[in-house]
DRENLUMZA-316122 format. One record per residue (C-alpha): residue number from 1; chain; x, y negated, z. Coordinates in steps of 0.2 Angstrom, whole numbers, m for minus. Each point is the difference from the previous one (the first is absolute). Last residue first. Layout:
<pts>
+-----+----+-------+-------+-------+
:   i : ch :    c1 :    c2 :    c3 :
+-----+----+-------+-------+-------+
: NUM :  A :     X :     Y :     Z :
...
+-----+----+-------+-------+-------+
</pts>
This chain:
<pts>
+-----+----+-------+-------+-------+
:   i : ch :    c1 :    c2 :    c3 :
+-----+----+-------+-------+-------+
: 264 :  A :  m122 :  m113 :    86 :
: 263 :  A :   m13 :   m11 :     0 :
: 262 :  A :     6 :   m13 :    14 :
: 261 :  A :    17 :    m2 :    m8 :
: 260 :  A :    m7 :    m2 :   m18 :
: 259 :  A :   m11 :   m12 :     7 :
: 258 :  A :    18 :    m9 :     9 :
: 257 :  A :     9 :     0 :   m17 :
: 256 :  A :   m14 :    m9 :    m9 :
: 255 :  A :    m1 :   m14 :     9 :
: 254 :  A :    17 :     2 :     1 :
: 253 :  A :     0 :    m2 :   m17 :
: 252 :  A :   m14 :   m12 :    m1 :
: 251 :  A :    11 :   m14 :    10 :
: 250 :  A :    18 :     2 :   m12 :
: 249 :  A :   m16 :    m1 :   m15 :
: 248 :  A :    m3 :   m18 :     7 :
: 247 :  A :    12 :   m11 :    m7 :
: 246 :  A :    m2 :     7 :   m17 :
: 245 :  A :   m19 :    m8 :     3 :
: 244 :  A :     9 :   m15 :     6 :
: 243 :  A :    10 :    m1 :   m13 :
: 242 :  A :   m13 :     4 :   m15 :
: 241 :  A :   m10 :   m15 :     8 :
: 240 :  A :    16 :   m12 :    m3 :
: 239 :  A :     4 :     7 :   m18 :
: 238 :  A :   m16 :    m6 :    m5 :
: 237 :  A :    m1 :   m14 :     8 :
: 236 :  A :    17 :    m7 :    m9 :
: 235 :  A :    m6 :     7 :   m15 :
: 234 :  A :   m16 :   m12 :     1 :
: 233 :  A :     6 :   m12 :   m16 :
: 232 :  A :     5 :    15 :    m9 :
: 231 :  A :   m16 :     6 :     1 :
: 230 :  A :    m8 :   m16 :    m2 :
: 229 :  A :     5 :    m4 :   m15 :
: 228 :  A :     0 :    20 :    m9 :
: 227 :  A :   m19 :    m2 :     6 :
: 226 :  A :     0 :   m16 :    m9 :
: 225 :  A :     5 :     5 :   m14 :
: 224 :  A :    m7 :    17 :    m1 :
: 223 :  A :   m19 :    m8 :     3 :
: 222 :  A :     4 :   m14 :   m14 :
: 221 :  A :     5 :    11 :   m13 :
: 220 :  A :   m18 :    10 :     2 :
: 219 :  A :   m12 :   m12 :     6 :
: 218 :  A :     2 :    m9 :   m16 :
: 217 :  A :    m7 :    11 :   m10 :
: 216 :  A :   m15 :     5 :    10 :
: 215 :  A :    m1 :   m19 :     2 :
: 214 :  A :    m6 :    m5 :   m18 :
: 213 :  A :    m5 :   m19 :     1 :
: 212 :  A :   m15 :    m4 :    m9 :
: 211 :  A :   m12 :     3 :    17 :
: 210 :  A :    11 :   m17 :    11 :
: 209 :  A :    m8 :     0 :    15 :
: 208 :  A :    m5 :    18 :     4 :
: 207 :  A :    16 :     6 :    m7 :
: 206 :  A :    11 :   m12 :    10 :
: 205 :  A :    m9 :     3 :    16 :
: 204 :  A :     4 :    19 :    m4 :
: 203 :  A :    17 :    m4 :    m5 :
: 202 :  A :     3 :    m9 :    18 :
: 201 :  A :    m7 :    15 :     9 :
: 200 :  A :    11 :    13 :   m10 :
: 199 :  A :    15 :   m11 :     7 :
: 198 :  A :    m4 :    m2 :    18 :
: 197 :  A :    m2 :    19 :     1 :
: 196 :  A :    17 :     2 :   m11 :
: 195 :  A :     9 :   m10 :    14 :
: 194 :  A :    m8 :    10 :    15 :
: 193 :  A :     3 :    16 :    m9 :
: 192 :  A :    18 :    m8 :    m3 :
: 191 :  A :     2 :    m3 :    17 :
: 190 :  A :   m10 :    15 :     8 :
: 189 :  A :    12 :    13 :    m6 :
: 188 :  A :    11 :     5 :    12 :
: 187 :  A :   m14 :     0 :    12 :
: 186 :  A :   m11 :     9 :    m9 :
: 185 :  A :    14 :    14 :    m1 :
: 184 :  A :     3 :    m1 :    17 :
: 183 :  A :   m20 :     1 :     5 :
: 182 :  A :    m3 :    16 :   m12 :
: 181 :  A :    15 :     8 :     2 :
: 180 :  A :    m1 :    m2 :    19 :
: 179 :  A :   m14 :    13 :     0 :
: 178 :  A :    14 :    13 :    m4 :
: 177 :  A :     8 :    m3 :    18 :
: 176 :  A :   m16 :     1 :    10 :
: 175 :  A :    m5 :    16 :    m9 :
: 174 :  A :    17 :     6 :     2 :
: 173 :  A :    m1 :    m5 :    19 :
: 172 :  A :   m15 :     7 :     1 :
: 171 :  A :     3 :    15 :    m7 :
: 170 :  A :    16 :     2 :    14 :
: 169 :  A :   m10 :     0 :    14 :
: 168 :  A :   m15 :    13 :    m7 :
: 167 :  A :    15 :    11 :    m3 :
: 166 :  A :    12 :     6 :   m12 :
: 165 :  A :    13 :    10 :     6 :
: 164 :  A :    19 :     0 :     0 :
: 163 :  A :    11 :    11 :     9 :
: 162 :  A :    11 :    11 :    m7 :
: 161 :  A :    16 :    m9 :     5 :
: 160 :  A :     0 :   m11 :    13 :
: 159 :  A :    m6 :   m20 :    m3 :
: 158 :  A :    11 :   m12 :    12 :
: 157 :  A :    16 :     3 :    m2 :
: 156 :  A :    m1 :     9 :   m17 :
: 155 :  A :   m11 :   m16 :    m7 :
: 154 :  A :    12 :   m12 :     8 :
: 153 :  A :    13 :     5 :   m13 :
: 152 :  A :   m12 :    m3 :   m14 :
: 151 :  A :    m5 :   m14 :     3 :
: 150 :  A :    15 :    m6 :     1 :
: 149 :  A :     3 :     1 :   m18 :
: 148 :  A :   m21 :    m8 :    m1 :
: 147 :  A :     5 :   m16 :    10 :
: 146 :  A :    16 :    m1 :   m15 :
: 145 :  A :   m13 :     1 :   m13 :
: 144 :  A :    m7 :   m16 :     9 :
: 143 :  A :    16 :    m7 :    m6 :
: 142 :  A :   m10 :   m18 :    m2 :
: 141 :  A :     8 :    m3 :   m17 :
: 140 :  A :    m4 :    20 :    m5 :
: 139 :  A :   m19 :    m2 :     5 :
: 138 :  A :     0 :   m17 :    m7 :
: 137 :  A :     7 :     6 :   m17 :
: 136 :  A :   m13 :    13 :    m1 :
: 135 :  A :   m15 :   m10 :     6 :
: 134 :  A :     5 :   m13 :   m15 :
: 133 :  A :     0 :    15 :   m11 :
: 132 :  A :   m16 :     4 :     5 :
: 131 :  A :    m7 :   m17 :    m3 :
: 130 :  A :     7 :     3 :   m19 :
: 129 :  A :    m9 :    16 :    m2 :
: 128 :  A :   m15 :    m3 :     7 :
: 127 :  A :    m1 :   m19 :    m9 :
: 126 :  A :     3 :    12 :   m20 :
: 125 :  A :   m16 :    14 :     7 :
: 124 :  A :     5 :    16 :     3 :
: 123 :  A :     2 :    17 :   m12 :
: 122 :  A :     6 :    13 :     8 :
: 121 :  A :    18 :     8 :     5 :
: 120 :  A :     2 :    m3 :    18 :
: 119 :  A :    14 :   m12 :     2 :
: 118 :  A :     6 :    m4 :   m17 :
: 117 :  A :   m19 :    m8 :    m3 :
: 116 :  A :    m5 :     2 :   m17 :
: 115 :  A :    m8 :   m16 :    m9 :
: 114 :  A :   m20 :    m7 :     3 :
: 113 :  A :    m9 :   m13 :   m11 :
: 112 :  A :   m19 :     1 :     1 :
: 111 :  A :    m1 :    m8 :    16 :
: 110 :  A :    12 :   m16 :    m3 :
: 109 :  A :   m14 :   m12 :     2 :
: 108 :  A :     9 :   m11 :    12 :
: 107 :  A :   m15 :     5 :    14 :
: 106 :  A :     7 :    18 :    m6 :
: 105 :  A :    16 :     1 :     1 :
: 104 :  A :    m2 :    m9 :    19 :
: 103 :  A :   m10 :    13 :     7 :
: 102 :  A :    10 :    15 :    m8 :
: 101 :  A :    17 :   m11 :     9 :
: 100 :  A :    m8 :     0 :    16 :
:  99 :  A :    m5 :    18 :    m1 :
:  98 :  A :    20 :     6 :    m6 :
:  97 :  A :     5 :   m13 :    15 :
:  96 :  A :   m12 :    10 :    11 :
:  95 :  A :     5 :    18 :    m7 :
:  94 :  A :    20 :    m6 :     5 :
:  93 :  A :    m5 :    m4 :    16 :
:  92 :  A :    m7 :    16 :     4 :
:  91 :  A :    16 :    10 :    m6 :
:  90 :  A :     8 :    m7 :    15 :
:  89 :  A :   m10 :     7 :    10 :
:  88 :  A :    m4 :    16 :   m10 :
:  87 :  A :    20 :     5 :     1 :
:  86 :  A :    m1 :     5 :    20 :
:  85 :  A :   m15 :    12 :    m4 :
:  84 :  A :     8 :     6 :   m14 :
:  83 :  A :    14 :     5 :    10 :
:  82 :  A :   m10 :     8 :    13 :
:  81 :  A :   m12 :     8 :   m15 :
:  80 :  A :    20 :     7 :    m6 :
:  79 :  A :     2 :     9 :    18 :
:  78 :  A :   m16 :     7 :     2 :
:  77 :  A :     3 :     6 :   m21 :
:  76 :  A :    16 :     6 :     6 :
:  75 :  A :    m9 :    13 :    16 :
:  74 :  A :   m14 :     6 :   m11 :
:  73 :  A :    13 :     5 :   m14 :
:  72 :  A :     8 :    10 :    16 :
:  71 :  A :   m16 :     5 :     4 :
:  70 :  A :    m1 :     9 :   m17 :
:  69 :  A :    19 :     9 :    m1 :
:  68 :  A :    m5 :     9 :    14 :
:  67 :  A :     5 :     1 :    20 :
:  66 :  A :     0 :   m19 :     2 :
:  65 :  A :    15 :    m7 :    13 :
:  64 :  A :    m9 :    m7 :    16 :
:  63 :  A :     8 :   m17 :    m4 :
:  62 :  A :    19 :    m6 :     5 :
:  61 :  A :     4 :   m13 :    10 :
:  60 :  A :     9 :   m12 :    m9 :
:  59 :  A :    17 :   m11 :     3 :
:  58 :  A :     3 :   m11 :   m15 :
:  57 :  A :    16 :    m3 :    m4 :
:  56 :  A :     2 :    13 :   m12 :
:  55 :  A :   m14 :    m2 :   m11 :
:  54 :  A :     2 :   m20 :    m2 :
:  53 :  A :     9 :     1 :   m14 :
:  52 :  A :    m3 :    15 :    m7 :
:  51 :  A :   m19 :    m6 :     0 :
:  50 :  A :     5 :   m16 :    m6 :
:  49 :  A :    12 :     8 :   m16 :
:  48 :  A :   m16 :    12 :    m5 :
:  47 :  A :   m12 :   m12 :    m1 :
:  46 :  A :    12 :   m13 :    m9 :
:  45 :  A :     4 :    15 :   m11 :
:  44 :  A :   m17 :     6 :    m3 :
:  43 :  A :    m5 :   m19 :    m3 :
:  42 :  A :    14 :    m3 :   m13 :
:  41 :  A :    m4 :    17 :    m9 :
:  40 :  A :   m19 :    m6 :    m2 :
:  39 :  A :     3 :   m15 :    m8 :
:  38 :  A :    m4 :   m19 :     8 :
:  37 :  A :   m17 :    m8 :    m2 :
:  36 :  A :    m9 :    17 :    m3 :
:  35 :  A :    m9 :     0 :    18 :
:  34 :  A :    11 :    m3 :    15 :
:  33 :  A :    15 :    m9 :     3 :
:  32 :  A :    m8 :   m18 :    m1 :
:  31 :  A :   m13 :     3 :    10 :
:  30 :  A :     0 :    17 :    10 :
:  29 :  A :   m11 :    14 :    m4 :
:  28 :  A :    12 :    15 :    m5 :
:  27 :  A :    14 :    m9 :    10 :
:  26 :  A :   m10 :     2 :    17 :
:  25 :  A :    m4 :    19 :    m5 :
:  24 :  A :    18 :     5 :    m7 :
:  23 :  A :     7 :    m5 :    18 :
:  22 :  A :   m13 :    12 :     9 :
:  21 :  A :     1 :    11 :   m10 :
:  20 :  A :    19 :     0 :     1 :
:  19 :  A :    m1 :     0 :    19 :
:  18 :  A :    m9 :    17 :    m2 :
:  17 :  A :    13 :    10 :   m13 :
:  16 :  A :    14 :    m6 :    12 :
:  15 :  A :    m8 :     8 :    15 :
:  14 :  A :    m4 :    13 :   m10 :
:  13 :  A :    20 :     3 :    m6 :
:  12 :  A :     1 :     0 :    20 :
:  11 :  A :   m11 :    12 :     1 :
:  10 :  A :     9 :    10 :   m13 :
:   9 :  A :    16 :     1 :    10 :
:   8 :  A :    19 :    m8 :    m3 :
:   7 :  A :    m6 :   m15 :   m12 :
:   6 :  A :    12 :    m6 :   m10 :
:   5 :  A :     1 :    14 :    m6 :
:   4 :  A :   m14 :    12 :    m1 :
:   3 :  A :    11 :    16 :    m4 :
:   2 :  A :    m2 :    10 :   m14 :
:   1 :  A :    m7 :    17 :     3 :
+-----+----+-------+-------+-------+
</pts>
């Protein structure tokens, strides 16, 4: 038999199979690293270099190891919904500036366009895309990824192996977390929706005064104009209100950390 190098017993080539789920579940749904934005052998390399990385400084205390080959599977996909479970935070954020940017494509009439998003691989609005790339570039200015590295750590400290559940706790915290969506994103975007409300008000005075003039076709140029105007105007909010959401995922985390504490 060929020897399990570097690893001197099979429980410990367990224990490493375990902590790698765990590792390939945060980076599986993290912004940024996730999705299709960068190739698949640079995230199984970055996967595989943290978990090596961090592997032998970490003092864990061994499962009750699984008998068969099935409740080992069981025993990774607990430790990948943990990581998963960290990553949808973050990942959160990212659906909320996506929302915003949906809301604001199509107040500037931009519904029928739609390009391929690197990230997940459909078809998004133009404003998605490009308020997404300003997410991406905070997130990395801001070195939230950096919160997520030590994460990470602290998740082997704090979380033991083969213990995640889902309980009524923790669905309320999702459902709370996912609800955010709707008021982040609306937030985001209430300038130019603002903006473009003024705007379709004026045109509609404008119609009912002067009949002749054709204000379907004017609508059109002057609603990206000045939704372009005041977005640009309004970055300064913008990146402001993605800060302190940013600022708050540190919170959510241990939020997070302490339900999964009480569940398990």
């Amino acid at each position: 038999m060929f020897p399990l190098l570097p690893f001197p017993s099979s429980s410990e080539l367990i224990l490493f199979a375990l902590v790698l789920s765990r590792v390939a579940g945060m980076f599986a749904a993290l912004p940024v690293f996730g999705g299709r934005r960068l190739p698949l052998r640079i995230r199984v390399v970055a996967v595989m270099a943290i978990t090596m990385s961090c592997f032998p400084i970490l003092s864990l205390k061994p499962p009750e190891m699984p008998g068969d080959v099935f409740m080992l599977g069981v025993l990774a996909l607990r430790e990948v919904m943990v990581g998963l479970s960290l990553s949808l935070v973050a990942q959160v954020l990212f659906s909320a500036v996506e929302y915003s940017g949906q809301i604001i494509g199509m107040q500037m009439g931009f519904t029928i366009s739609s390009i391929i998003d690197p990230s997940s691989g459909s078809q998004v609005q133009v404003m998605s895309v490009m308020q997404s790339l300003l997410a991406t570039l905070m997130f990395l200015s801001l070195n939230v990824h950096h919160v997520f590295i030590r994460t990470i750590l602290e998740s082997f400290q704090v979380i033991p192996l083969g213990v995640w559940r889902l309980d009524g706790e923790m669905i309320r915290f999702f459902t709370n977390v996912t609800s955010d969506v709707f008021i982040l994103g609306v937030r985001l975007a209430a300038p130019v929706m603002v903006a473009l409300l003024l705007t379709s008000v004026a045109l509609g005075i404008m119609a009912r005064s002067f009949p002749q003039m054709n204000i379907f076709m004017i609508s059109f140029p002057l609603n990206i104009g000045i939704g372009f105007i005041v977005l640009g105007m309004t970055l300064p909010i913008f990146f402001h209100v993605l800060e302190v959401a940013f600022g708050t995922v540190k919170g959510q985390i241990e939020t997070l950390f302490s339900l999964m504490i009480r569940g398990g």
